[in-house]
N, C-alpha and C positions, 0 to 999 in steps of 0.2 A: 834742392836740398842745401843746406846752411852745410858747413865743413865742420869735421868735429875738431876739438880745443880739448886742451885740460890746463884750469885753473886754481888757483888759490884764491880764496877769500868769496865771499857772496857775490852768487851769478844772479843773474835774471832776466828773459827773455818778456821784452816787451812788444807788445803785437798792436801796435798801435794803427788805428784807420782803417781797418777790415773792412772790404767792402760786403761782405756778405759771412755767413757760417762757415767752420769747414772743421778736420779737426788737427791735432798736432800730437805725430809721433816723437816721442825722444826715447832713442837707443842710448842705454851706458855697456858701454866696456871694458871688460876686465884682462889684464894683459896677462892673468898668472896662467900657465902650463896645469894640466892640458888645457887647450883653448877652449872656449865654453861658449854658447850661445852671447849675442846681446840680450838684457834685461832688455824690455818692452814699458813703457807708460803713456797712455794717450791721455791728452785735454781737449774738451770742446771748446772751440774757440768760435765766439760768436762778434755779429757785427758792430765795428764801434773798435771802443778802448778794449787790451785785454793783457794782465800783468798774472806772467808764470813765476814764480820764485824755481830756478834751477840750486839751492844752496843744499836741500836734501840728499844730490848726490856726488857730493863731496866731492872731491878731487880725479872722477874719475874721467874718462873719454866722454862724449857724448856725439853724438850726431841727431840731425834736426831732420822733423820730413813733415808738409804740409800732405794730405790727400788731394785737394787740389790748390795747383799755383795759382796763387791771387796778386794778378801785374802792377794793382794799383796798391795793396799794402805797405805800409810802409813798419816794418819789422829793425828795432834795434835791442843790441845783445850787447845788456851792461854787466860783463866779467870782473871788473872789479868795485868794492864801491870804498 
């Protein structure tokens, strides 16, 4: 699992070299009282290139979960641009 972050300004989660399918969860969370579930959003992520734009949820927590760990991907998280 990636660690969760909260950022300013446009994020994006780029899944670069996939060696096969799988998909990707992103959890947000909200820190106000009472404490509330994470919001849930999956993407299919397929083999090859694969560009997430994270900018639609704004400034909140996130944390990252593949369904399965892929050793050979190579995954980088551009938080600011």
């Amino acid at each position: 699992m990636l660690g969760p972050g909260s950022y300013e300004g446009d994020r994006e989660l780029k899944h670069n070299e996939a060696s096969r399918g799988d998909r990707l969860h992103v959890y947000e969370y909200d820190l106000s009282l009472p404490a509330q579930e994470a919001y849930e959003e999956t993407y299919d992520i397929s083999g090859g290139k694969n560009v997430i734009d994270l900018s639609g949820f704004g400034n909140s927590i996130l944390s990252l979960k593949l369904d399965e760990a892929d050793l050979r991907a190579r995954i980088i998280v551009d938080l600011l641009q």
